[in-house]
Rosetta silent file (secondary structure, phi, psi, omega in degrees, C-alpha in Angstrom):
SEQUENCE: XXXXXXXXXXXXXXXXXXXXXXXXXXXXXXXXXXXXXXXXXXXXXXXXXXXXXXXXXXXXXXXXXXXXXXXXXXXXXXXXXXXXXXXXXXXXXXXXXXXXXXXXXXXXXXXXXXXXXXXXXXXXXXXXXXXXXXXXXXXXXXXXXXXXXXXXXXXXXXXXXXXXXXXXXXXXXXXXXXXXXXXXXXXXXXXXXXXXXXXXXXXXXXXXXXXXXXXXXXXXXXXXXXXXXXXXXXXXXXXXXXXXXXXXXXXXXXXXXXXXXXXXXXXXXXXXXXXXXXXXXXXXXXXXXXXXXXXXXXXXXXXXXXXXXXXXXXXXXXXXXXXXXXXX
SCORE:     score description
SCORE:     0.000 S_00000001
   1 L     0.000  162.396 -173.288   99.819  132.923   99.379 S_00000001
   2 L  -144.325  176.822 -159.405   96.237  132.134   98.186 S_00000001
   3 L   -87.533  -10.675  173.148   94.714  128.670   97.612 S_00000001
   4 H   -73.823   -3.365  166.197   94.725  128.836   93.928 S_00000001
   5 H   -77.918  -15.688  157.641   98.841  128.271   94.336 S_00000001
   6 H   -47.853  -97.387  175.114   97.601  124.733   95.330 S_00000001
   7 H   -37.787  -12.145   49.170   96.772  124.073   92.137 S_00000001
   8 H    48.020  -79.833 -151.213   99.546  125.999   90.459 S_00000001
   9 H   -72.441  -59.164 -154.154  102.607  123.732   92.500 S_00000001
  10 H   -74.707   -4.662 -169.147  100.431  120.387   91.756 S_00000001
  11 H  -101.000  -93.912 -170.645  100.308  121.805   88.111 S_00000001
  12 H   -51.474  -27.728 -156.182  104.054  122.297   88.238 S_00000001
  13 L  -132.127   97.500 -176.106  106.165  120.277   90.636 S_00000001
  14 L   -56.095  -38.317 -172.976  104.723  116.253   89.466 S_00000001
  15 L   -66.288    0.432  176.280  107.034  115.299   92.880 S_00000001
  16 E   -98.500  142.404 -150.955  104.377  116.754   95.049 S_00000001
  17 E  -128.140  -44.092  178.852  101.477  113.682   95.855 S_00000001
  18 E  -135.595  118.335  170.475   99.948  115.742   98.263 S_00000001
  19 E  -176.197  143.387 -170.006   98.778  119.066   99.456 S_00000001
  20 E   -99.605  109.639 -160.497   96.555  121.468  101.188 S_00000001
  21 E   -62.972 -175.292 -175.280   96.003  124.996  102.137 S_00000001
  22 E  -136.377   69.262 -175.096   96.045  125.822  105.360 S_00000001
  23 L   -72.686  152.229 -167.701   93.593  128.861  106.466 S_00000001
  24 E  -137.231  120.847  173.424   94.027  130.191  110.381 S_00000001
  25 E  -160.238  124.805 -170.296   91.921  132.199  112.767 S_00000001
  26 L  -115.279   36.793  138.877   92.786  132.133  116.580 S_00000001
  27 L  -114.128   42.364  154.037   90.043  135.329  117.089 S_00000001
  28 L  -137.847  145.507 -167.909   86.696  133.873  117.260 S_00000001
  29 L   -60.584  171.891  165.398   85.514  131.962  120.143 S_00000001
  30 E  -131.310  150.249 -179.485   84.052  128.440  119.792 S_00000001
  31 E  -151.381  147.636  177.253   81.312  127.625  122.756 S_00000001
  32 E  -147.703  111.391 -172.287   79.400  124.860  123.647 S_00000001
  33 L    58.892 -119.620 -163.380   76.416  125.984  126.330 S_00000001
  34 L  -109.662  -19.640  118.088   78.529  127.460  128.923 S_00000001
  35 E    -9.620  101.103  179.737   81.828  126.246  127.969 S_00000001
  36 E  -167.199 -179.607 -153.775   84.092  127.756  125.363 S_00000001
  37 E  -149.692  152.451  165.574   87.755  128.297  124.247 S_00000001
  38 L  -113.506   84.668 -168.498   89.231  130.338  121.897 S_00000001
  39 L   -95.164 -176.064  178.018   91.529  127.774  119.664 S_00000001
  40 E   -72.514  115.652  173.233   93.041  127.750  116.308 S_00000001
  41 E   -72.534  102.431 -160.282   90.452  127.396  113.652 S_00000001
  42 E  -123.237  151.378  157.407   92.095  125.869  110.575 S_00000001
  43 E  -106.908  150.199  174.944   90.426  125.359  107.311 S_00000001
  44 E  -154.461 -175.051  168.562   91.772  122.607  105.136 S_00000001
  45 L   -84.907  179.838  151.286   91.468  119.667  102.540 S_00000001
  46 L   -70.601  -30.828 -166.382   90.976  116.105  103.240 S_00000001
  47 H   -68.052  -18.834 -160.421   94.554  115.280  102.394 S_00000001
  48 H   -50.659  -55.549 -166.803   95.214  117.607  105.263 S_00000001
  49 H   -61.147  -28.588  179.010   94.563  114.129  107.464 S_00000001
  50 H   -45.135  -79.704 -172.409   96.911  111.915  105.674 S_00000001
  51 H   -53.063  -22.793 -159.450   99.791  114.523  106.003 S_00000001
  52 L  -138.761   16.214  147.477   99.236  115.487  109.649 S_00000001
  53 L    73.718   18.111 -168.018   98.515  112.145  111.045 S_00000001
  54 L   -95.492   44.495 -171.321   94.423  113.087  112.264 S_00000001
  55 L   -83.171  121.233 -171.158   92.872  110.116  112.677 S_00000001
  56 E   -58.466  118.287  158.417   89.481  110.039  114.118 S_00000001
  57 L   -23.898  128.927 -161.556   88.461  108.288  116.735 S_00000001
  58 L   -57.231  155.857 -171.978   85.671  105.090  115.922 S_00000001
  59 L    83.032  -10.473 -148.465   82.305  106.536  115.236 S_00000001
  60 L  -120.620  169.542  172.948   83.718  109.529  114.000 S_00000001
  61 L  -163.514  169.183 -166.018   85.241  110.700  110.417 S_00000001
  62 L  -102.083  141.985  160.887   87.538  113.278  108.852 S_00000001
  63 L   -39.390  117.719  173.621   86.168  116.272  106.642 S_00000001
  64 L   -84.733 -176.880 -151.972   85.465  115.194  102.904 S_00000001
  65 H  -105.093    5.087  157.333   85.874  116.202   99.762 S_00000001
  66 H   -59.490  -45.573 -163.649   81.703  116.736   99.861 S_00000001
  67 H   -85.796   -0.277  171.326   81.838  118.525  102.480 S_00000001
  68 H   -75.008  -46.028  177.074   84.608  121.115  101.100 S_00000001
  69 H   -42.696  -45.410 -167.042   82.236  121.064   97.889 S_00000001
  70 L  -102.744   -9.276 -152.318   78.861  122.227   99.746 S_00000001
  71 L    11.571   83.330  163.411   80.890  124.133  102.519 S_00000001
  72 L   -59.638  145.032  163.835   79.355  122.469  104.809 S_00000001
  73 L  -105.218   90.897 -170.128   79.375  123.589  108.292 S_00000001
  74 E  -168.101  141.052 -156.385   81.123  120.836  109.999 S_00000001
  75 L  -153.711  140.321 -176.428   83.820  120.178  111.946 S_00000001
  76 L   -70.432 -173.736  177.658   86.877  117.746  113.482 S_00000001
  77 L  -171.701  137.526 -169.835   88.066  118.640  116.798 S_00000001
  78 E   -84.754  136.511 -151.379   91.232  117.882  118.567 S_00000001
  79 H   -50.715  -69.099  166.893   90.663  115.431  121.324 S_00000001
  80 H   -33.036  -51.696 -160.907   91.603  117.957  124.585 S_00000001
  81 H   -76.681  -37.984 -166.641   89.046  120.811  123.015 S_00000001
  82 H   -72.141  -28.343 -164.744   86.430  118.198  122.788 S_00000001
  83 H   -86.158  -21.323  174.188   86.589  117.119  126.574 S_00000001
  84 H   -40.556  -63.003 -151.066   86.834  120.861  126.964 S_00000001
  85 H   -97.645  -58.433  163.448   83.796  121.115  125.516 S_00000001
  86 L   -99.744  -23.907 -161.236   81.463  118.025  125.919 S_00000001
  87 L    71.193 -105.844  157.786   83.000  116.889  128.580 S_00000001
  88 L  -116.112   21.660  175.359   82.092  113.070  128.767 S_00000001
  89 L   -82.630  159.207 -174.576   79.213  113.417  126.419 S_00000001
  90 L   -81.982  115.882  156.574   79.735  112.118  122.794 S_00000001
  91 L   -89.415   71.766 -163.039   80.274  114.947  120.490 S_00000001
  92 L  -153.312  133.579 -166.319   80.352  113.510  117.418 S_00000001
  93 L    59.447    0.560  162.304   76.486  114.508  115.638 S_00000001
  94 L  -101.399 -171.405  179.109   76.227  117.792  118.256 S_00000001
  95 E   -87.617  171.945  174.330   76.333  121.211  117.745 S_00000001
  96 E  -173.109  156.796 -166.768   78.677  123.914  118.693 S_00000001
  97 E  -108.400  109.613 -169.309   78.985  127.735  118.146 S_00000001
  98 E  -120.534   80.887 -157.564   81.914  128.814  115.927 S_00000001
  99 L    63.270 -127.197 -175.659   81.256  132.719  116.580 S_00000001
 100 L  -109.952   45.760  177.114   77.632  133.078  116.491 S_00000001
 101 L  -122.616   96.964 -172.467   77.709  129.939  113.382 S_00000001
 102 E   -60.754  138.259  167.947   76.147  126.454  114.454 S_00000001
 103 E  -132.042  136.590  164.487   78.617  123.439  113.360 S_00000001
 104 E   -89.431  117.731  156.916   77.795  120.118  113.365 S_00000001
 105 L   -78.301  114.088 -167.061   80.760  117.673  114.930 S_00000001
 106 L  -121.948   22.272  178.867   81.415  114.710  112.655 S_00000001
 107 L  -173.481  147.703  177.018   84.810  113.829  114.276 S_00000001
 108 L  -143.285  129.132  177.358   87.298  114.101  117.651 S_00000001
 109 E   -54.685  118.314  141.257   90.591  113.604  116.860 S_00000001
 110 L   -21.688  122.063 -173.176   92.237  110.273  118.217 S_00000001
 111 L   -66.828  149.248  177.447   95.101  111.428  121.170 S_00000001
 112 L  -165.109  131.883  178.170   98.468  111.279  119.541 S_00000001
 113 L   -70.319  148.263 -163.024  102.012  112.417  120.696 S_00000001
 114 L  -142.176  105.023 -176.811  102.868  115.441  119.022 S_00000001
 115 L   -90.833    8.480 -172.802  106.628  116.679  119.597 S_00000001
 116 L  -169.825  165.303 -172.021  106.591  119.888  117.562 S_00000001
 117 L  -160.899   97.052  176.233  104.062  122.274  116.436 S_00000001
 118 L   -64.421  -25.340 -161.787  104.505  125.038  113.743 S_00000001
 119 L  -147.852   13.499  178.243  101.059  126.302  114.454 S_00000001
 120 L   116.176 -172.006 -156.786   99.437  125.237  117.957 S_00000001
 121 L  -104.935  150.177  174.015   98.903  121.723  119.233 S_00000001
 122 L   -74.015  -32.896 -168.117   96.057  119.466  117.144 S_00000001
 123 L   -82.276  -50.662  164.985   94.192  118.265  120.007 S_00000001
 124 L   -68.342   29.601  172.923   93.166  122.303  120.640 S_00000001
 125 E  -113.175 -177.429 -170.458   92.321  122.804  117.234 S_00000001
 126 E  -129.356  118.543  169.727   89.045  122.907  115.145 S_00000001
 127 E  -101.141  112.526 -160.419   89.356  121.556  111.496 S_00000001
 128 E  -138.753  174.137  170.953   86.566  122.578  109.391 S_00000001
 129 E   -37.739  116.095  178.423   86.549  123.210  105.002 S_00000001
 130 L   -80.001    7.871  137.574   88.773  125.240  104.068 S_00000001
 131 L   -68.535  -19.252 -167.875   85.870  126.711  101.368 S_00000001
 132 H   -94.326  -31.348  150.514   83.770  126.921  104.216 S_00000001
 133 H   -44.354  -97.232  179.502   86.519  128.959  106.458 S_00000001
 134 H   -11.024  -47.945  172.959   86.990  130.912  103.560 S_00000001
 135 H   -76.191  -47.020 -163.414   82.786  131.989  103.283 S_00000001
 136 L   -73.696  -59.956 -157.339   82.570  132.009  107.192 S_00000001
 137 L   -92.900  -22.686 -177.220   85.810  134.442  108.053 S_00000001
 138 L    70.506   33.534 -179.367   86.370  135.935  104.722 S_00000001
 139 L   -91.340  156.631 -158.422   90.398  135.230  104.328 S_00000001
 140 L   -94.056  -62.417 -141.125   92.328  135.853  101.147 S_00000001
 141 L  -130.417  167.146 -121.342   94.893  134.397  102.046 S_00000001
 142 L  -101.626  140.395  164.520   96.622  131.072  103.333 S_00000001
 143 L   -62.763  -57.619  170.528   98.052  130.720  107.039 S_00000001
 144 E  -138.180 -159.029  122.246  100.190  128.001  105.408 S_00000001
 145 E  -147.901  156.489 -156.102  100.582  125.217  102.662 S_00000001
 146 E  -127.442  111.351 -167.784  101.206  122.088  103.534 S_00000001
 147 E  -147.742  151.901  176.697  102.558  119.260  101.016 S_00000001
 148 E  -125.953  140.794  173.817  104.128  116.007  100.864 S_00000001
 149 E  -105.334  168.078 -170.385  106.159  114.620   98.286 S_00000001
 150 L   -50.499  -31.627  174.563  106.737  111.267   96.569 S_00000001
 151 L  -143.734  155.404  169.255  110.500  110.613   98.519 S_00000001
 152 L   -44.811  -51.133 -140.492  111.867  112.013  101.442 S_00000001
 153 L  -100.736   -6.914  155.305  114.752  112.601  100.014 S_00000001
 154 L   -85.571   47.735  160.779  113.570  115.124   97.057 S_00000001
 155 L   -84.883  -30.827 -145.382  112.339  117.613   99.405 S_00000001
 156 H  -101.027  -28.887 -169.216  115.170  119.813   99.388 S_00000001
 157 H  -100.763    2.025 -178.829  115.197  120.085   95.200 S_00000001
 158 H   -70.233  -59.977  161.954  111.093  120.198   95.714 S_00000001
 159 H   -13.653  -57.278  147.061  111.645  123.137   98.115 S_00000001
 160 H   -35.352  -64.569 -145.179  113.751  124.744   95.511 S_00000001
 161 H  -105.343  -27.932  179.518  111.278  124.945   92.816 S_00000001
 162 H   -69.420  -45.200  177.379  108.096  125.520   95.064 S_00000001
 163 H   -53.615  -56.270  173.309  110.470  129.161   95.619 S_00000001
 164 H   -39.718  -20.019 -133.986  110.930  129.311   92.181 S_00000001
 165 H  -139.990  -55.917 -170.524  107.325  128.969   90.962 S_00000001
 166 H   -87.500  -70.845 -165.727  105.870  131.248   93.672 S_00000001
 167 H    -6.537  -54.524 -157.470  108.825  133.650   93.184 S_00000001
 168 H   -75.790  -47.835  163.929  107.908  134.372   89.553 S_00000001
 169 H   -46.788  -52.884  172.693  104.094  134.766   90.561 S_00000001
 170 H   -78.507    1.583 -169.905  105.185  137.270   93.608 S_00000001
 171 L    40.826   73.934  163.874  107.781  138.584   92.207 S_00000001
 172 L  -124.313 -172.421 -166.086  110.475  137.638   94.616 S_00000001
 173 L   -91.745  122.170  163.219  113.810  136.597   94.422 S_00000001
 174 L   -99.960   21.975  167.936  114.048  133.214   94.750 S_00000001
 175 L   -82.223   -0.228  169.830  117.373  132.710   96.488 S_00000001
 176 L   -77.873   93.803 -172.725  115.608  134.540   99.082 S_00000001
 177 L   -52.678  -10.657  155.480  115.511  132.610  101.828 S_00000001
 178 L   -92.784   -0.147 -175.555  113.233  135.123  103.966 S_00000001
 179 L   -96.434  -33.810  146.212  110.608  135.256  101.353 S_00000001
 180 L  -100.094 -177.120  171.482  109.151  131.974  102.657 S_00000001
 181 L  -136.207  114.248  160.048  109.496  130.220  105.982 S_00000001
 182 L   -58.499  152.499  146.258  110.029  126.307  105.099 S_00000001
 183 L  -159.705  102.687  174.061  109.843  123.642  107.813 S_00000001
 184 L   -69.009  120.458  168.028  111.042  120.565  106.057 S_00000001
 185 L   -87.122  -32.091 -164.384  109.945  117.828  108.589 S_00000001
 186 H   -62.888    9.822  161.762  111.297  115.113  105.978 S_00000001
 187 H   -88.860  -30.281  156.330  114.195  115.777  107.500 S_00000001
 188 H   -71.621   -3.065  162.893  113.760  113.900  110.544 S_00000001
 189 H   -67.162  -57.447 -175.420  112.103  111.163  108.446 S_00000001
 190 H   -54.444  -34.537  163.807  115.810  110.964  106.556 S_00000001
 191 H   -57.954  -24.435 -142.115  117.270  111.027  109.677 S_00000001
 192 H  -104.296  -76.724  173.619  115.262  108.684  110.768 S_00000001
 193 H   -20.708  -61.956  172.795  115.627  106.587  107.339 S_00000001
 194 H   -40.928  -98.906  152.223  119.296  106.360  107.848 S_00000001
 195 H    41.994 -112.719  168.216  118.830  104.960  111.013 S_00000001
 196 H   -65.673  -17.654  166.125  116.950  102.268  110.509 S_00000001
 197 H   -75.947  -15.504 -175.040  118.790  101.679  107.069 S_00000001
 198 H   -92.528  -32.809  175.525  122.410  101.080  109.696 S_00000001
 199 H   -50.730  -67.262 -171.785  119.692   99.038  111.797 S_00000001
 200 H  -110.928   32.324  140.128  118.794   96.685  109.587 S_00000001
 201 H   -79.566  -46.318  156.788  121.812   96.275  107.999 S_00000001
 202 H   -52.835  -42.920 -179.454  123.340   95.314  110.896 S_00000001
 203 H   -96.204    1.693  141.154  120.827   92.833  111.849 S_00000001
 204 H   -29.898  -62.054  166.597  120.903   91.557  108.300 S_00000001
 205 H   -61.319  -56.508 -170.921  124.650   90.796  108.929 S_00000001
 206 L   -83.100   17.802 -160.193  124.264   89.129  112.241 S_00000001
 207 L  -127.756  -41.714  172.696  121.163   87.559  110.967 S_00000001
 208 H   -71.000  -33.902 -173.998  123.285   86.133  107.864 S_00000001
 209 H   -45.147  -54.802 -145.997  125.913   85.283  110.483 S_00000001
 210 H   -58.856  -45.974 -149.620  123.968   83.316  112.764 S_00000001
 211 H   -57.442  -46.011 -162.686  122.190   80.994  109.629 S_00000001
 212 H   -58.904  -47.473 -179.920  125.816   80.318  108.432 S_00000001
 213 H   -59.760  -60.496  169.973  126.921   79.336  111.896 S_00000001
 214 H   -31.250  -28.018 -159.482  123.664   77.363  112.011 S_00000001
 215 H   -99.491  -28.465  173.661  124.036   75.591  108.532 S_00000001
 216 H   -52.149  -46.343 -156.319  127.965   74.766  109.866 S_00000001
 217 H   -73.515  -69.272  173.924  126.392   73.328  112.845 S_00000001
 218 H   -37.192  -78.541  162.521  123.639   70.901  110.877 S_00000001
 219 H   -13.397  -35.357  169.087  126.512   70.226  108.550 S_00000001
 220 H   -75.258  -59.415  171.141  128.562   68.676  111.280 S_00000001
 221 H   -19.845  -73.308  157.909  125.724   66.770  112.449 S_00000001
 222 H    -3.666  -93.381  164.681  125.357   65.271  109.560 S_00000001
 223 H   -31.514  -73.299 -172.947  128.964   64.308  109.081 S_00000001
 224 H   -62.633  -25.087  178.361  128.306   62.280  112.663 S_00000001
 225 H   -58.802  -56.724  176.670  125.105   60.751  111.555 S_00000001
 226 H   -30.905  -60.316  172.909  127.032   59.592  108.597 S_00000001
 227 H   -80.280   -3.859 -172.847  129.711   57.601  110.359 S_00000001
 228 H   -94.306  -49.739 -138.378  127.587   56.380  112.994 S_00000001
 229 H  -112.007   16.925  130.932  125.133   54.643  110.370 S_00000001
 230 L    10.372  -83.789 -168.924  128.167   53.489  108.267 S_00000001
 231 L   -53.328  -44.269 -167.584  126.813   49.541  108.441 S_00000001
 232 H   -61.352  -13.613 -166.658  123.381   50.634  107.998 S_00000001
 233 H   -96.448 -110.581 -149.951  124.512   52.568  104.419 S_00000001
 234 H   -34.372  -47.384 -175.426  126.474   49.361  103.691 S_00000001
 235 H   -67.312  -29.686 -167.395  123.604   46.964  104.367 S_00000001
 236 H   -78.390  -37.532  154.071  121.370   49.049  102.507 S_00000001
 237 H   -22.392  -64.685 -170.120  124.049   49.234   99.543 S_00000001
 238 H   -53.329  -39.734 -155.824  124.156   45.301   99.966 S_00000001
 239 H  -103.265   -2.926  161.234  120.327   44.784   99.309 S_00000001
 240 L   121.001  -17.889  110.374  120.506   46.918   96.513 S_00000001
 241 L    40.366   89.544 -168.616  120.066   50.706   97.352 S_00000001
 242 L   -84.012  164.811 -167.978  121.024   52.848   95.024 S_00000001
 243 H   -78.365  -23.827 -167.413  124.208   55.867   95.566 S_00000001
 244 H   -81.481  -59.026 -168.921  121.274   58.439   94.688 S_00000001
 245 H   -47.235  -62.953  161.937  118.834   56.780   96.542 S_00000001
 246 H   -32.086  -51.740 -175.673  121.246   57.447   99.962 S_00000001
 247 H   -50.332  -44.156 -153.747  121.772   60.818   98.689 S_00000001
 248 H   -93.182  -23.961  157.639  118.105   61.903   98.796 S_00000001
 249 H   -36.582  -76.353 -157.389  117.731   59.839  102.550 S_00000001
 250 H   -66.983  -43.249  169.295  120.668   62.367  104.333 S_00000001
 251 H   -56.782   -5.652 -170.610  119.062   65.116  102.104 S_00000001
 252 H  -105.806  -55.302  171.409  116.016   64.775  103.409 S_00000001
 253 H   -81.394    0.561  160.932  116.864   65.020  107.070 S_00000001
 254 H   -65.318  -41.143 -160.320  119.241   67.534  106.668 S_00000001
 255 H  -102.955  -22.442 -160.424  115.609   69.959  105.504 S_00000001
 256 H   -88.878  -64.142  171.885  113.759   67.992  108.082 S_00000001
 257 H   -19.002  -53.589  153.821  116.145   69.545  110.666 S_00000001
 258 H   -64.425  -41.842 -178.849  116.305   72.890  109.103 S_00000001
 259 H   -98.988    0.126  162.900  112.860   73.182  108.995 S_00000001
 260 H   -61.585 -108.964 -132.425  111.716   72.309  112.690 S_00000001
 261 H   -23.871  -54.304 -172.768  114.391   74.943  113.362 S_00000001
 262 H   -71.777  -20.913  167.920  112.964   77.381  110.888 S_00000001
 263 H   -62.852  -30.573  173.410  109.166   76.740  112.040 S_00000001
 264 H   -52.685  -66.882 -152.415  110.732   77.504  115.871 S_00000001
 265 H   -44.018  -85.324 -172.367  111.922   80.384  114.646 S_00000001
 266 H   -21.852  -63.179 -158.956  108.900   81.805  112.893 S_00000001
 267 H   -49.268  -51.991  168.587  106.719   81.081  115.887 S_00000001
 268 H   -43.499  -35.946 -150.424  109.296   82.432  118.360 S_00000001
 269 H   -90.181  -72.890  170.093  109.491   85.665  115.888 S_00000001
 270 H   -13.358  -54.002 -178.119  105.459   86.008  115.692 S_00000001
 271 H   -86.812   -4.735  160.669  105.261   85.707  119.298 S_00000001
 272 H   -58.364  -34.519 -155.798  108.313   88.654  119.797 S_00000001
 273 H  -114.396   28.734  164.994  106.553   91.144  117.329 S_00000001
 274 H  -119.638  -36.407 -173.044  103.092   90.594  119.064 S_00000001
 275 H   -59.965  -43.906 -168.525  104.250   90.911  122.457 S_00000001
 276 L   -53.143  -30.733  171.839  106.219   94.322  120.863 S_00000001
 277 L   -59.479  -20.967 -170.043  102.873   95.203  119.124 S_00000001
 278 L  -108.025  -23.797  161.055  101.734   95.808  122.891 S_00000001
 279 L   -50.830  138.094  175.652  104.209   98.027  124.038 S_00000001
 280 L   -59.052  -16.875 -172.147  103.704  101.678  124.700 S_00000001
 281 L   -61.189  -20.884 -138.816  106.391  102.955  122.874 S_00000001
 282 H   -72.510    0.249 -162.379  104.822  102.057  120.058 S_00000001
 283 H   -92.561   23.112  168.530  102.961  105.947  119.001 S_00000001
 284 H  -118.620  -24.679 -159.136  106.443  107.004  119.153 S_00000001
 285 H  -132.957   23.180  169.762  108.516  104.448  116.848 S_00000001
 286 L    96.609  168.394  166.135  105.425  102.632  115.051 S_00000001
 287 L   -78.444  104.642 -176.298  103.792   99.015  115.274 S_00000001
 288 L   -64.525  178.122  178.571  106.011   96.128  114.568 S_00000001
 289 L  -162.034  165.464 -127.956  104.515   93.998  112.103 S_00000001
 290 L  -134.445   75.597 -156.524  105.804   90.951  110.344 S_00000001
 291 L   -86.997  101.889  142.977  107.589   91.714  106.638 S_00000001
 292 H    10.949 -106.418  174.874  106.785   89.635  103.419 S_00000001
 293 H    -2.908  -96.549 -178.273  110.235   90.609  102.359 S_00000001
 294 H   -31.189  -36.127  162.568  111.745   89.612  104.931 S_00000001
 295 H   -80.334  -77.960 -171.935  110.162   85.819  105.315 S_00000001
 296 H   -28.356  -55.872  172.391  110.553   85.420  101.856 S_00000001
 297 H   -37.150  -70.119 -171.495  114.349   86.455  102.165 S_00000001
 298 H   -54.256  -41.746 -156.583  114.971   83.815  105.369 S_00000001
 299 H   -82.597  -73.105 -140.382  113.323   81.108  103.604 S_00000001
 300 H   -46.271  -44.666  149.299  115.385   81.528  100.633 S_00000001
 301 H    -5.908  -57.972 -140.200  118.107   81.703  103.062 S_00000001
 302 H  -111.177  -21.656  162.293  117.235   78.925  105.097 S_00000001
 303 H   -74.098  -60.123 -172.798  117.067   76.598  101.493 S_00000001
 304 H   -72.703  -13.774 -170.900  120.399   77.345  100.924 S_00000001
 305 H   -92.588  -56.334  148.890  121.841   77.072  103.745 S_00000001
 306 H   -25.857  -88.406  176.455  119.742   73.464  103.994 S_00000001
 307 H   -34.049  -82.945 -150.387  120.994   72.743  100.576 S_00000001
 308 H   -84.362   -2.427  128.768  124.884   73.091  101.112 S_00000001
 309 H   -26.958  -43.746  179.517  124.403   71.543  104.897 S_00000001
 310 H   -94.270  -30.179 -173.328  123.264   68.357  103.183 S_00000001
 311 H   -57.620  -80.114  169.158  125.079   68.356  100.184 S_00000001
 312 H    -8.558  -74.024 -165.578  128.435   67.821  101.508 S_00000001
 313 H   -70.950  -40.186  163.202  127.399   64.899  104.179 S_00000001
 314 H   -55.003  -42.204  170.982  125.094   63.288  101.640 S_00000001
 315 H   -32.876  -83.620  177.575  127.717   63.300   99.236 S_00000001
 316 H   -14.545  -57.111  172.024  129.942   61.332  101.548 S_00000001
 317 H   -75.504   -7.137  169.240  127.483   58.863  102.036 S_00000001
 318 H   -97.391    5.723 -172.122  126.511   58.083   98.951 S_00000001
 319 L  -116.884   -0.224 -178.680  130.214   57.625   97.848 S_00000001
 320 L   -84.900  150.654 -143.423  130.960   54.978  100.482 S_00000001
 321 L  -129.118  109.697  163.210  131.909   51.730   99.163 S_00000001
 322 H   -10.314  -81.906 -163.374  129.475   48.736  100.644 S_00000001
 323 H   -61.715  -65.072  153.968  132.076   46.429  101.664 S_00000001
 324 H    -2.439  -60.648 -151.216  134.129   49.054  103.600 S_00000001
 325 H   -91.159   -7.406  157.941  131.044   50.296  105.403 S_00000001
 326 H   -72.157  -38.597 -179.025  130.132   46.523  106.572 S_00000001
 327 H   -67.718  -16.465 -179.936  133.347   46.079  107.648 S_00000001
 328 L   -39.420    0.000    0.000  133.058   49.335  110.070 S_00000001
């Protein structure tokens, strides 16, 4: 493959949003002083960071789309090569030797768990232009390409058509299934998807449960406030106290009730997904964070559930007949 099939798939296939070549060269040394390694060299895009998760460490920045433009001699560096390398000095504005070719370091890769690797591990790699790989090393042609599309779940007919497309340029077959080597990752994202779609269905359900049993529970309440303040609804009847006027009393502490509860709530939930925010786990299953959606949902919830909690017991009480509730 050669990098003008970037353009060509992004031309062709609308479902692809992102994607980069991928040039490779694990036979020239990199040295710094007395210190040196021989790691995987990769040339790339900017989108490259996006896709593959390379986020630099403060002070620091990812290759741009200037510096593919100029081929620049400059270069990211996976966090392990850099200690490799500087040791506990800052690389980020020194030099280094990329075969006998000075680079300027304008980034060290942030540490990140990495469970799979198609092509060596990112913290021993070197990321530099993939125009400027291309001028320094002289390569035709592409190590990989690398692309992400618009859903998860169209990878498999993207996949298709990416054969299809190259096929007719390379003149291969394209049910041949040896003529590239895929490695869909988006399939552990669907797996993944799934998942967390059975997750938070479930706590959807027990989440709907609990409000209803909650809204039963206020509802009852209610109901006892109601008969215990029987004379007071009758006196207030007596002095003139209107049936509406009663109504909009019990309705109103019915939501004042519901909404201490629902302010607990919140606070309690804020201080769960901060403590959770602090766990280590999180570089494996994400940051929680606190979903729009989801508040928005609960309140709507937590209205309605208010609303037909009060309605009922206000009713009652506004339907009680004056002399009756003096006589109580």
């Amino acid at each position: 493959m050669r990098e003008e099939d970037v353009e060509l798939l992004t031309r062709e296939i609308p479902e692809i949003v992102m994607i980069s070549p991928e040039y490779s060269n694990r036979s020239t040394p990199v040295r710094r002083g007395v210190q040196g390694a021989n790691p995987n060299i990769t040339g790339i895009l900017p989108v490259y960071a996006e896709m593959r998760n390379i986020i630099p460490e403060e002070g620091g920045r990812f290759i741009n789309q200037l510096d593919v433009d100029q081929r620049r001699r400059v270069a990211v560096l996976g966090d392990e090569l850099a200690k490799l390398l500087f040791g506990e000095e800052r690389p980020v504005g020194q030099q280094m030797l990329v075969g006998q070719v000075p680079f300027t370091v304008i980034g060290v890769m942030r540490p990140k768990i990495q469970n799979s690797s198609y092509n060596g591990r990112d913290k021993d790699r070197v990321f530099i232009p993939a125009s400027t790989h291309r001028s320094i090393f002289g390569g035709r042609y592409l190590a990989n390409l690398v692309y992400r599309t618009s859903d998860a779940f169209r990878t498999k007919d993207v996949e298709r058509r990416v054969f299809e497309i190259l096929g007719r340029k390379y003149r291969f077959d394209p049910t041949d299934e040896d003529a590239l080597r895929p490695w869909n990752t988006a399939e552990f994202e669907k797996m993944f998807g799934y998942l967390f779609m059975a997750f938070n269905g479930f706590f959807a359900l027990v989440g709907s449960f609990t409000l209803t049993v909650g809204g039963i529970g206020v509802a009852n309440i209610m109901y006892i406030v109601v008969r215990e303040r029987t004379r007071e609804i009758g006196i207030r009847r007596s002095v003139g106290a209107t049936r509406r006027s009663i109504l909009y009393q019990f309705f109103a502490e019915t939501f004042v009730i519901v909404g201490v509860g629902a302010v607990l709530g919140f606070l309690i939930s804020v201080a769960m997904v901060t403590i959770a925010a602090k766990l280590p786990a999180n570089e494996i299953v994400g940051t929680p964070v606190l979903s729009p959606l989801v508040a928005a949902v609960t309140i709507t919830l937590l209205a309605g559930i208010g609303f037909i909690a009060g309605l009922f017991p206000a009713r009652k009480a506004a339907s009680l007949d004056p002399v009756e509730c003096l006589r109580y």
